[in-house]
C-alpha positions in Angstrom: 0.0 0.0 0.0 1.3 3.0 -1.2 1.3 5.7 2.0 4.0 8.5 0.6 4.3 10.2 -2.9 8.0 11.7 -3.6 8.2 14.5 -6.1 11.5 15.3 -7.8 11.8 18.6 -8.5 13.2 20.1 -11.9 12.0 18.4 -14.5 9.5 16.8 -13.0 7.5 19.8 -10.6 8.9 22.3 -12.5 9.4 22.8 -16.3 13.0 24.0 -15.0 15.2 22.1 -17.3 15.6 24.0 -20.4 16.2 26.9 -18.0 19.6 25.2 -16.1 20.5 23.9 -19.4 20.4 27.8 -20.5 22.5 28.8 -17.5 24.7 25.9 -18.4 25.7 26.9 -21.8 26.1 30.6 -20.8 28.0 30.2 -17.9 30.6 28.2 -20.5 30.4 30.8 -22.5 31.3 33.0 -20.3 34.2 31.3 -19.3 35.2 30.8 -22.4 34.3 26.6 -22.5 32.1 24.9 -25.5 29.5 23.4 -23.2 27.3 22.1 -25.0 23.3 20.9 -24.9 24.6 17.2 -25.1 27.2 17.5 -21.8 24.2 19.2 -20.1 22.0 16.6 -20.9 24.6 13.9 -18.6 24.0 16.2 -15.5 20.2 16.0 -15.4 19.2 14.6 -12.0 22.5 14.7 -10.6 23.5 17.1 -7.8 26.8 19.7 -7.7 29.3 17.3 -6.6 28.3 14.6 -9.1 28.0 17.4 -11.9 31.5 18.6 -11.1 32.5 14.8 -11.4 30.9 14.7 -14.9 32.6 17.6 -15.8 36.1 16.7 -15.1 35.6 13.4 -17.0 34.4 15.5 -19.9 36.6 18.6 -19.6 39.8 18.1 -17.9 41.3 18.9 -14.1 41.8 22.3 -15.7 38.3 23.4 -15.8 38.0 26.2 -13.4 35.1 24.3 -11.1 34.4 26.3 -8.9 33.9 29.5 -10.6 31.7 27.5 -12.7 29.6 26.6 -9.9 29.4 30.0 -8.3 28.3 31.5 -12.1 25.9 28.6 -13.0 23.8 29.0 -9.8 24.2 32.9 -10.4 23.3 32.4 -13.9 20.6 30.3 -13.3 19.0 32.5 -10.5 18.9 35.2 -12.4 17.2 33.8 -15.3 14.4 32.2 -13.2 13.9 35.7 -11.7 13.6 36.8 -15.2 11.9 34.3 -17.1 9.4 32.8 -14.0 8.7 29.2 -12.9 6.3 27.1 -15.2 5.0 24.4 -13.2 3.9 21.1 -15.0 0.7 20.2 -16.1 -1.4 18.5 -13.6 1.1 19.9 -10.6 -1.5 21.7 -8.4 -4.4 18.8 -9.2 -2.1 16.2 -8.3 -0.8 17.8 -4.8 -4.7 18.7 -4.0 -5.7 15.2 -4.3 -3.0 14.2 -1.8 -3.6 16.3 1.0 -7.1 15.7 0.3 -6.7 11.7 0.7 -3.9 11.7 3.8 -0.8 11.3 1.3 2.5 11.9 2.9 4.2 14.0 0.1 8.2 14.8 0.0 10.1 16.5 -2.5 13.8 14.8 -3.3 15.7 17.0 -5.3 19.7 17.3 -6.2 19.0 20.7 -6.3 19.9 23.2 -2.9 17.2 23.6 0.0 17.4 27.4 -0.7 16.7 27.0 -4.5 13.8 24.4 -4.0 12.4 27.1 -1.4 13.1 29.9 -3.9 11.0 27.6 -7.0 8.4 27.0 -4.7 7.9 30.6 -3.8 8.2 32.0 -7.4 5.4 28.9 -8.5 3.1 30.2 -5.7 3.0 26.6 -3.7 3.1 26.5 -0.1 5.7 24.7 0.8 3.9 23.2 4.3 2.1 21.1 1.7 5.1 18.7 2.0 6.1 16.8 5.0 10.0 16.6 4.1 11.9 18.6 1.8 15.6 16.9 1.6 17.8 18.5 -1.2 20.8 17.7 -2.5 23.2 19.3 0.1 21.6 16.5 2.5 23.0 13.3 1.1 26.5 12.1 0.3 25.9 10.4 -3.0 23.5 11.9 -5.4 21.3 10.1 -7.9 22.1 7.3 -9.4 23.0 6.6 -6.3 19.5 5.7 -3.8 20.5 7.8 -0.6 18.0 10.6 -1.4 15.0 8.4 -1.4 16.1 5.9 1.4 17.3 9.3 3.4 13.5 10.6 2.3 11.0 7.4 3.6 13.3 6.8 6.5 12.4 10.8 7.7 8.8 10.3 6.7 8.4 6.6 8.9 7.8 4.6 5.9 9.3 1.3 4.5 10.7 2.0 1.2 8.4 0.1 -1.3 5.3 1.7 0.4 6.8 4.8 -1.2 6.0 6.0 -5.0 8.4 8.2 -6.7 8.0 10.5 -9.4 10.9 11.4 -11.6 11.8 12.4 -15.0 15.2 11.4 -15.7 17.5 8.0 -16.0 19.0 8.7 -12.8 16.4 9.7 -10.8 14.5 6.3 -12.3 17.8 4.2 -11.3 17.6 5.7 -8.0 14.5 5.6 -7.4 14.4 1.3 -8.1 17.8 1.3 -6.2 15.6 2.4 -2.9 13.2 0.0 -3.4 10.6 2.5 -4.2 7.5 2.3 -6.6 8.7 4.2 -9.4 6.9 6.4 -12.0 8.5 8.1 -14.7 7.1 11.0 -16.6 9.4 11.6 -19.5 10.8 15.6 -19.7 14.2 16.9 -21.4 16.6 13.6 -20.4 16.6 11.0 -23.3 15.4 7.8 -21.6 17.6 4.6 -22.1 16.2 1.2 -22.8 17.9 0.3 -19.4 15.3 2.8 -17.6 12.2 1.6 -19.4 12.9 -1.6 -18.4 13.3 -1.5 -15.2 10.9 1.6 -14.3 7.5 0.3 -13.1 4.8 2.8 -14.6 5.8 5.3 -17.6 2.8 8.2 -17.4 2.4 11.3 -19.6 1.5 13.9 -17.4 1.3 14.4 -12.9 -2.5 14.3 -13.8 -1.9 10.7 -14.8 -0.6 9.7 -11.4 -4.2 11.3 -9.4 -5.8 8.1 -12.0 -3.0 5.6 -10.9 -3.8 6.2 -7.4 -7.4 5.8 -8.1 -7.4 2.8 -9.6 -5.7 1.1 -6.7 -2.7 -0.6 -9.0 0.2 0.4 -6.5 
């Protein structure tokens, strides 16, 4: 019996992918690096430290990390500021329909507290809505690896496969099935692998599609 729903955030929440992958390029740019879409495309679902380990596979030692990171959150702040938060569709329905049926709900993101806070704000949700917020500064490993999501149901009291997950991405899938966890995937910028459709257990279209999932009693 399913008895918490965990959101992942960009991506899945929030149509916030193109806007990092944005940031991403110009922050290269800007430092005079060719990052490119594809490079970007590796870090979805990942947190800092594991996108700085991408990028020194990718780059070289000699990349200039940190002033990356400092510019890419920067860069990415100021665009949201700029451009707004699109939520996705079926967000708002799907979050009403849990409070209204006694759904723990949590939100598991590689993103930073302050910035899941900050999207939350500029989307108009109130973030008391969620019992547990853990972000990506809380955990050692971040996705692949499971930590966020065992971290997640073991703060919310609940055994792991009574938990369903929501994610977009390959990593947040292979995480997600790493936990234990009932996992739905809902398909956004990251190109899914035949390795993720196998093993995910329900591929939806839209947040909406989860409110019939539930309904129909199948997890």
């Amino acid at each position: 019996m399913i008895k918490a729903i965990i959101l992942d955030m960009d991506g899945t929440m929030f149509d916030t992918e193109p806007l990092w992958e944005k940031a991403f390029i110009k922050t290269g740019r800007e430092l005079n690096y060719n990052l490119t879409k594809e490079l970007h495309d590796k870090t979805i679902g990942t947190t800092y430290n594991s996108l700085i380990s991408i990028l020194k596979t990718e780059v070289g030692n000699d990349f200039p990390f940190e002033m990356f990171k400092q510019k890419y959150i920067q860069n990415y702040q100021s665009i949201i500021e700029t451009d707004g938060i699109k939520i996705k569709h079926g967000l708002k329905e799907l979050l009403g329909y849990l409070v209204k049926n006694n759904y723990l709900i949590a939100i598991a993101s590689s993103s930073k507290k302050k910035q899941i806070k900050r999207n939350l704000e500029l989307a108009n949700i109130n973030e008391n809505i969620f019992d547990i917020i853990i972000s990506g500064e809380e955990v050692v490993y971040g996705k692949p690896n499971p930590e966020i999501f065992i971290k997640t149901c073991n703060n919310l009291n609940v055994k792991t496969n009574e938990a369903l997950v929501i994610e977009d991405s390959n990593n947040g899938i292979k995480a997600s099935q790493g936990a234990g966890c009932i996992s739905v995937l809902i398909p956004d910028m990251d190109k899914i692998k035949a390795e993720t459709e196998m093993i995910v257990n329900y591929k939806l279209v839209s947040l909406e599609a989860v409110i019939n999932l539930l309904k129909q009693g199948e997890v």
